[in-house]
N, C-alpha and C positions, 0 to 999 in steps of 0.2 A: 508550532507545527514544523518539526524540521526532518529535512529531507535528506537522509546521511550520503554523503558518498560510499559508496562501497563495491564503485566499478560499474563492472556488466550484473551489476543485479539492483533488489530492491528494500531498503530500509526506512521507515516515517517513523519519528517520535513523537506523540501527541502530549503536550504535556499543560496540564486544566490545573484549577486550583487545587482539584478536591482526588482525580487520581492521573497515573499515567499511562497510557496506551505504547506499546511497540507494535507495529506493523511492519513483520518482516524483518530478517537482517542479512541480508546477503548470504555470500557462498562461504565455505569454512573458512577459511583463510582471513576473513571480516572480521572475527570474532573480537580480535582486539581492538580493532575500531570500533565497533560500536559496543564493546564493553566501556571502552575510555570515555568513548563522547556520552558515554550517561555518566559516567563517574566526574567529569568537569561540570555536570549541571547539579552535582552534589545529590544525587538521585542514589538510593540506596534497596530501592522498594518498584517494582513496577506490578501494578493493579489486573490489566490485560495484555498477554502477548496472544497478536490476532497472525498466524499462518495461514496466508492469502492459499496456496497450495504447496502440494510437496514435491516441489522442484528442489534444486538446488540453491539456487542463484537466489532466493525466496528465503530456506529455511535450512541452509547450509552451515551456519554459524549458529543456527538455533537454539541447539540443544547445549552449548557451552554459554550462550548468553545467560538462561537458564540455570545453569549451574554457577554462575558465577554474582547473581542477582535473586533478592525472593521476590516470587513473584507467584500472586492469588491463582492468575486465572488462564487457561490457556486456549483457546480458542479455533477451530480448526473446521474445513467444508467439509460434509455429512456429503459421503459417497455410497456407490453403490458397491458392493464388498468385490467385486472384479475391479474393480478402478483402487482399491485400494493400495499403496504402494508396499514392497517390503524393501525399499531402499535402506542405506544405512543412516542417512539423514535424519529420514522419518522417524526409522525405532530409535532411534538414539534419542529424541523431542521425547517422545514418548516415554520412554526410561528416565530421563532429566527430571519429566515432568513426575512422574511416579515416585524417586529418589526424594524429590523437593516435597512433596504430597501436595504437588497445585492443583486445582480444579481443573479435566478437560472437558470440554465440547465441544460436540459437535452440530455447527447450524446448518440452518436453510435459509432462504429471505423471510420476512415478516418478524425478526428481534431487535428491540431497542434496548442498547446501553447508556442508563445514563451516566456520566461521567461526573458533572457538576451543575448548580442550577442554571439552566438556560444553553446548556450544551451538552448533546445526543447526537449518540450514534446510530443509527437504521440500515439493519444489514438489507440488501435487495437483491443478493443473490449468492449462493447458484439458487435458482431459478427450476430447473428441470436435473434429467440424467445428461451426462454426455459422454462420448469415448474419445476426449481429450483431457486432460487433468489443468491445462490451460483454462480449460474452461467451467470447470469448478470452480474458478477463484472467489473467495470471498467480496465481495464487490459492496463497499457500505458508504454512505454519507453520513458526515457529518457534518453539524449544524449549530452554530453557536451564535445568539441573538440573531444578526441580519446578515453575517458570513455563512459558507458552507464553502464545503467542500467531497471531493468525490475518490474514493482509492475503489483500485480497479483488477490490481494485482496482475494475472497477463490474460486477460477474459479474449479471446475472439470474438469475429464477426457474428457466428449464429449463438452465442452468449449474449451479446449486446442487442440484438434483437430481442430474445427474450424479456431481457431485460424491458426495454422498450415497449413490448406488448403489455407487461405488466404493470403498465400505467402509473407506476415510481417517478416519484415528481425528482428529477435529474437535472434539474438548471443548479449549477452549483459559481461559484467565484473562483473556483481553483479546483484546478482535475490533475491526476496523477496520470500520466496518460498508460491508456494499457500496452500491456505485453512491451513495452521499450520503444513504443514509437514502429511496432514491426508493417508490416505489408496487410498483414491478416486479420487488421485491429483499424480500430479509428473509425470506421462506415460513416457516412455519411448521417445514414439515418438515426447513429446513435449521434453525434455532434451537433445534430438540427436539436436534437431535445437538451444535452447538458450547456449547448455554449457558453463555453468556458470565459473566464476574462486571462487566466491567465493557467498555463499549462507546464506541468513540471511531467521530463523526462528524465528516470534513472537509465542511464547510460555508461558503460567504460567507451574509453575509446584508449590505443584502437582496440574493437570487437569482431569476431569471426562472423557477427551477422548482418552486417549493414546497418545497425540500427543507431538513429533512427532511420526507416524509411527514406528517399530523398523526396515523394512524391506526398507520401503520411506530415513528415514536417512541412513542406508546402501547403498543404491542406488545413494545419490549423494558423496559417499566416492567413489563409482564404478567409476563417473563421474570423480574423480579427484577434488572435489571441496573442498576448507577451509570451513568449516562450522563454520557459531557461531549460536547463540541462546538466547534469552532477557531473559530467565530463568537462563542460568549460567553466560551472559557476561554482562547481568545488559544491559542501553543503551548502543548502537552502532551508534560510529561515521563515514565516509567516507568521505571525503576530496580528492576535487579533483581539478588539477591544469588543467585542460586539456588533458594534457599527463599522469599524472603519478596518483596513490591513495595511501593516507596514511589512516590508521586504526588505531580510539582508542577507548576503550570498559570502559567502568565502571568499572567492578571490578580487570580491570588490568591482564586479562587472554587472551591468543589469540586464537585461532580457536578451535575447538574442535573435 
């Protein structure tokens, strides 16, 4: 599970025996970043690219990731044709994916991806409509043996309720935290269900929005959780055997 730096946005590499997931790759300008950092893992092929939403900071580098790797399947939240975007980001994904002739979709909660045996993906939302595009996010766990994990893309408060209400078993070992750690994310009410053990923040710093939070990062200190953050621990690794997780970070520092 590695968690790219790529600034003020959001990139995860999942990478299993049998395929590889990307989630997300940051703003344009990323692009060669995490073109590279799959090409040092000798990766030539990615299985699912999953487009949490169409933001920038999400699916900015996208569509050249795309073009520069083959890739099956591409993945993307089922909106309501108003929320739709005509960003340049978005068609650009769009056209990449079309050029490449990759499979796209578009989900809702209630789909599992399996990856490898003994390790799934369970998308849990979006959940309802909304008139945030934040809150479309793709929002899915995964689960591999007696690890899990939780990506959240940048979901707000009345997402995560949702979520919540829909009785999606949410206690994971590692949560990507939403939206960057912002003011308008994190609820309490969704943190009593996932309590995290350990919490990863994509962050630049510095960033034009405060983030994280100073009162949101306090809150999962409340939680008990390790925190790190791609601002001071560079990538983030997670290795997982089934049973147990090992942690390695880039700049050789551990939690924060």
């Amino acid at each position: 599970m590695h968690f790219i730096d790529v600034g003020q946005g959001d990139s995860t590499l999942i990478v299993t025996e049998e395929k590889i997931v990307l989630i997300d790759s940051g703003e344009t300008e990323y692009d060669g970043v995490v073109k590279e950092y799959i090409k040092n893992l000798g990766i030539t092929k990615i299985d699912i690219v999953i487009g949490t939403h169409p933001h920038s900071d999400h699916i900015g580098s996208m569509s050249k990731v795309v073009d520069g790797v083959d890739v099956s399947e591409i993945i993307l939240p089922k909106m309501t044709k108003d929320m739709i975007p005509a960003t340049k980001c978005y068609n650009d994904l769009l056209e990449s994916a079309d050029k490449k002739e990759a499979k796209v979709r578009f989900v809702r909660a209630g789909e599992r991806l399996k990856l490898s045996e003994g390790c799934i993906i369970d998308i849990l939302a979006p959940v309802s409509d909304y008139d945030d595009l934040n809150n479309y996010s793709i929002t899915c766990k995964l689960v591999h043996g007696e690890n899990s994990f939780l990506f959240t893309g940048d979901i707000e408060t009345s997402a995560e309720y949702d979520i919540v209400e829909s009785g999606a078993d949410l206690s994971v070992d590692v949560l990507k935290v939403p939206h960057h750690g912002s003011a308008t994310s994190s609820s309490y009410k969704f943190l009593k269900e996932v309590r995290p053990t350990y919490a990863v923040f994509h962050v630049g710093s510095p960033n034009d929005y405060g983030h994280p939070n100073e009162n949101i990062y306090d809150r999962y200190k409340e939680f008990g959780c390790k925190r790190y953050r791609t601002d001071v621990n560079g990538n983030i690794v997670f290795k997982s055997d089934g049973t147990k997780l090992s942690i390695e970070t880039e700049n050789k520092n551990g939690h924060v």
